[in-house]
N, C-alpha and C positions, 0 to 999 in steps of 0.2 A: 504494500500500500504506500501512496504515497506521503511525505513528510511535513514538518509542518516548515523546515529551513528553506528559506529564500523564495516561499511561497508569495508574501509581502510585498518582496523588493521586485518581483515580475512585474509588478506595473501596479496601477492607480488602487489606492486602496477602496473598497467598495462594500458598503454592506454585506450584501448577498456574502460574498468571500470571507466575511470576516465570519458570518453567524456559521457559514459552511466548516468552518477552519475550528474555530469553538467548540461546536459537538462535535467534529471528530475529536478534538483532542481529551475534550471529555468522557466520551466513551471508551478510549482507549486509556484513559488513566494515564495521559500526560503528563507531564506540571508545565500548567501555565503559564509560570512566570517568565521563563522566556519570549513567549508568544508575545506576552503585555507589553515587554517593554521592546520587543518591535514594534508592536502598536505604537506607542507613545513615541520612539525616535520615527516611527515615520509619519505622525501627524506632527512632530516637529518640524520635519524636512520639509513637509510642505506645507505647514506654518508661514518657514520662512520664506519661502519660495515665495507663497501669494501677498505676503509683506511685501519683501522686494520688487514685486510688479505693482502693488498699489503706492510703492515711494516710487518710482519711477513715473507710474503714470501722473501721481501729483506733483513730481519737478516740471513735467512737460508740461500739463496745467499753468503750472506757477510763470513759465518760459512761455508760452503765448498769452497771459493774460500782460504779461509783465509789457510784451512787444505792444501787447491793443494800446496799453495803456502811454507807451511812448508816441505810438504816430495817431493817437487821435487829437491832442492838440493841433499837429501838425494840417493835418484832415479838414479838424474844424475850421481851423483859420484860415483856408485855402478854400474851403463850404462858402466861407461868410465872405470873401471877397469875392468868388462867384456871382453870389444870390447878390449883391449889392450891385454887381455891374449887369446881371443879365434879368433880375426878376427870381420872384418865387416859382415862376412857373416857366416850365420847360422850355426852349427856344424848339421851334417847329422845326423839321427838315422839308418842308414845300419851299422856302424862300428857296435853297440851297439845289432842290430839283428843278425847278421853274428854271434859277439860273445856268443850269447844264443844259437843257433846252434850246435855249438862245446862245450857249455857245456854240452846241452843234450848228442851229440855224445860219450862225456868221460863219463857221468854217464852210458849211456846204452853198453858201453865198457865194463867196469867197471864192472856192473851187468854180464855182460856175464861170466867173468871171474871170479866172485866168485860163482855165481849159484854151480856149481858142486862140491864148496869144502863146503858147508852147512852141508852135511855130518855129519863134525864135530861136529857141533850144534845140530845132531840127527832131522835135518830137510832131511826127505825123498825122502816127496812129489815133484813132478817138478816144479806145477805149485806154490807152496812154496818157496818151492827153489830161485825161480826168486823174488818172493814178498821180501823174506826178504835180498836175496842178493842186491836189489834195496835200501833197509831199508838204508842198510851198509855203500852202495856205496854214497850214498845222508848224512848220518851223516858224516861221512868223509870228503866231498867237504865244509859240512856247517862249520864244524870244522876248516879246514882251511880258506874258506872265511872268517870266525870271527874272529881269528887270525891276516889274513891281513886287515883287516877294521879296526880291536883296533890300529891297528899300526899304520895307516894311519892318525888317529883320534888324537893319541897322538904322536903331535907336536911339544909341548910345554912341554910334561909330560917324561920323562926318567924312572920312576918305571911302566908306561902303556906299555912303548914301552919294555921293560923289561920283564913283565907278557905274553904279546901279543908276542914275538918272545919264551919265555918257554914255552907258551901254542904249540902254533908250534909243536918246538922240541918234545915234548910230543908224540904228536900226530902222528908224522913223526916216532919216535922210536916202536910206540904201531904198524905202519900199516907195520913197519919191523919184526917185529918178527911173523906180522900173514903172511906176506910173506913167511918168511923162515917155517912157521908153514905149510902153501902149499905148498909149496916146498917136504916137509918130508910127509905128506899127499900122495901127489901124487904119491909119489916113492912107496909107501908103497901099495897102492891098484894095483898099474903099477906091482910090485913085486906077489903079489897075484891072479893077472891075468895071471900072466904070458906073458907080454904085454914087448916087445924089450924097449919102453919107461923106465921101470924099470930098466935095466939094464945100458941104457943111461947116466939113473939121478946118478945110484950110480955110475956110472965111472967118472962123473965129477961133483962133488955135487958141488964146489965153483961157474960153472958157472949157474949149474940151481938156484945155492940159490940168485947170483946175478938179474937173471933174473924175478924169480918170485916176491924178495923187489920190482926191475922195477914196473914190471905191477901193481904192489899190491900200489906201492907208487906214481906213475908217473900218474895215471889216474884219484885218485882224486885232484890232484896239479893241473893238467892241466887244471880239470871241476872247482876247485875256481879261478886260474887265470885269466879263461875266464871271468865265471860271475862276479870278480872284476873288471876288464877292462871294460865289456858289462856297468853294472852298473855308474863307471864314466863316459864313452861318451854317454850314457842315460843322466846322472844326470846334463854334462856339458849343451847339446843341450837343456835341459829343461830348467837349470836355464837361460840361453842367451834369449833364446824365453821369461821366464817371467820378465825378467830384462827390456828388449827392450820393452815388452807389457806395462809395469808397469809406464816407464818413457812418453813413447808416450803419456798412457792413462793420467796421470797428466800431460803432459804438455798443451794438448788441453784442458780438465776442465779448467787449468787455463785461457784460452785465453779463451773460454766460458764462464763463469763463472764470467769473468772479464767484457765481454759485456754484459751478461744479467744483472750486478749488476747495469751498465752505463743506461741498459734500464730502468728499474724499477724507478731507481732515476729521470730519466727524467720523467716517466710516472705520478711519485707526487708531481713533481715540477709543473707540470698543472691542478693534481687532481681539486685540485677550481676550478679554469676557466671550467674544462669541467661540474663541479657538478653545476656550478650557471648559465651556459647555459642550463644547463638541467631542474633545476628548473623551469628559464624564461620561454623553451620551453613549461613545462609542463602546466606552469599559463595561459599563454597564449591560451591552447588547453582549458581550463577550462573555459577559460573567452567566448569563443567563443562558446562552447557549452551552456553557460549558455542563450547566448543570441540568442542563435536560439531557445531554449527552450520558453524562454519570449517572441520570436516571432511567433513562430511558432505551439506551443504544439503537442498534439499527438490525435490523434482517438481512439474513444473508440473500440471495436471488438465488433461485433454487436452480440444481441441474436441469428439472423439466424445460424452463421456461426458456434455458439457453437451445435448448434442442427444438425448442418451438417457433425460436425468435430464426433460427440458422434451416429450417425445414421452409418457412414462407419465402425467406432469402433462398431458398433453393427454388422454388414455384415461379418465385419472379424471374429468376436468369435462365430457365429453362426455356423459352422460347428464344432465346437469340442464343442459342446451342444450334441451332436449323439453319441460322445465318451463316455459320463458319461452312467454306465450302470443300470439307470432307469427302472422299470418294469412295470410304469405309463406312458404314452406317454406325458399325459398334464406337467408332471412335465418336462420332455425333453424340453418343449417348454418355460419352464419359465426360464431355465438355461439362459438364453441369457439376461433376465430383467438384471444379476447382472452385465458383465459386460460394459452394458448399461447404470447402474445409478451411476458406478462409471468413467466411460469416461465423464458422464454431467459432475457431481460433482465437479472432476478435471478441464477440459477448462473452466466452468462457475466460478471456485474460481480462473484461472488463469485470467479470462476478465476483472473480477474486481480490484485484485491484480496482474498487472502485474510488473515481475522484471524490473530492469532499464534497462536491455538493451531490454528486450519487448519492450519494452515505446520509444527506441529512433527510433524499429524499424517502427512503429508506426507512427513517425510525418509526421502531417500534411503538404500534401507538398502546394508551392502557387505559380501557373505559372503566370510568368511576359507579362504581355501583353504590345507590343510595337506597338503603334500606325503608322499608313502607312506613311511612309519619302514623305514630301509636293514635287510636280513637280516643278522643276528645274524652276528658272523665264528665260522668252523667252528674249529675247533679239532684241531692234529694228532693223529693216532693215538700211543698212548704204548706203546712198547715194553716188553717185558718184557727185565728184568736179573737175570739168575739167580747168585746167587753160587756160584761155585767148591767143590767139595767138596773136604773137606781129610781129608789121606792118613791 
């Protein structure tokens, strides 16, 4: 049979195992004392064990409340200078889509109106044409938008704001002269087609030349004003929403963080008292088993029932004895001995050796017989006493 050494230390200690471990050793007239004080070093062991994980989990506690509690100043004051410049209430993202709208509108303006002068470039093609008058129209807005974001950015800097307002101008003189370069273009193929247009332009070149810098200069201005505008009531609306997200979210951590630190500490201010109740509890389930054990013991499992349990186990593996493909029939018929003498083998080394919780299931039971409660004693007849009548 098996022992009661290192039975414990196999893994978690558990009821069931313990009251199993109990009556066998009490039936077998152990001495417990060793058993108990495995018990007890290993509800110390993991005592401490779940100590150590509840100091652990309340440092980490103590380490993010301690962090809420540094950056929500920070938080807040970054909250309130938000809400002071933009409002209690959220900034919309429609301004900020409205104004992507209108900057596609100017670039694909834009493209429209240089398409046909590619020419120049010795681009022919139409469907060209549009590709790279798009190219043009889109480096131009980027150009400008860059310009105005350097400038925006330096605040503080006068040689940025300097470079970012020449870059500009740059840019603004380079989309003038391919203005006036369409301009003279147009006139010139108008001319050659002989097209009223031609005659138009040269009669009044100042106002086509003005007209064509317009369109040539006015359309990428307009596509970076937008997506500069679009971009800051984007960029406002987001940072409002992450500011307000950011201050909420640490301020409840903090207020959580702050009670589950209050729980946990309360929870090892009783760790003892509950671990030395549980002890007791435990001893006591131990002591109790031990002595039903000493009183009661266990039945052995009789030889019939091995022979009954190893006979069914025979009944079930005789049909896949048919399966095996034999071309002997007697041998078909011996197929069935093996898993026959390995079903005794097994329940008959379990009869003898059974585990402890076999064994508790096992005990002997013993009905109390309570003798028949004695009739009630009778009680005499009571006389009547009549008093005397008076004369």
């Amino acid at each position: 049979m098996p022992t009661s050494a290192g039975t414990l230390a196999k893994g978690a200690l558990k009821p069931r195992a313990l009251e199993s471990l109990a009556f066998y050793l009490g039936a077998h007239g152990i001495d417990p004392a060793p058993s108990e004080h495995e018990i007890d070093a290993r509800l110390a062991q993991e005592a401490s064990e779940e100590k150590e994980s509840l100091l652990l989990a309340l440092h980490d506690l103590e380490t993010k409340r301690d962090q809420a509690r540094r950056e929500r100043p920070e938080a807040e004051t970054l909250w309130a200078r938000i809400r002071k410049e933009s409002g209690d209430t959220a900034p919309p993202y429609f301004h900020a889509a409205v104004m992507a709208v209108f900057a596609f509108f100017a670039l694909a303006l834009d493209t429209l109106f240089l398409a046909p002068t590619m020419d120049i470039l010795n681009v022919a093609n139409p469907v060209l044409q549009y590709f790279a008058a798009s190219g043009v129209a889109a480096v131009s807005t980027a150009l400008f938008d860059l310009a105005g974001v350097t400038y925006m950015d330096a605040r503080d800097s006068i040689p940025k704001r300097v470079i970012a307002v020449a870059a500009g101008v740059i840019v603004a003189l380079c989309l003038t002269v391919w203005g006036l370069l369409r301009g003279y273009e147009f006139r010139f193929a108008a001319g050659l087609a002989g097209n009223p247009l031609g005659q138009f332009l040269g009669a009044h070149p100042l106002l086509s030349a003005c007209f064509y810098v317009f369109i040539t200069l006015a359309t990428p201005l307009v596509g970076a004003a937008a997506l500069l505008y679009g971009w800051t009531e984007f960029s406002r609306a987001r940072i409002w929403r992450q500011t307000r997200k950011r201050f909420e979210i640490l301020r409840a951590d903090e207020i959580r963080l702050t009670r589950e630190v209050e729980t946990e500490k309360e929870r090892l201010a009783h760790f003892d008292q509950r671990k030395d109740a549980k002890c007791r509890e435990w001893t006591a389930i131990f002591r109790q088993f031990y002595e039903r054990g000493q009183r009661n013991g266990a039945r052995k499992e009789t030889l019939w029932s091995v022979i009954r349990k190893t006979a069914l186990g025979g009944l079930l593996a005789t049909p896949f004895a048919f399966l095996v493909p034999f071309a002997w029939f007697p041998a078909q018929l011996a197929v069935p001995i093996i898993p026959v003498l390995a079903c005794f083998i097994y329940f008959n080394h379990r009869r003898h050796h059974p585990s402890h919780e076999r064994y508790l299931k096992a005990e002997a039971t013993r009905f109390a017989v309570i003798p028949d409660a004695p009739a009630p004693p009778t009680l005499p007849a009571l006389s009547q006493h009549l008093l005397p009548k008076e004369d």
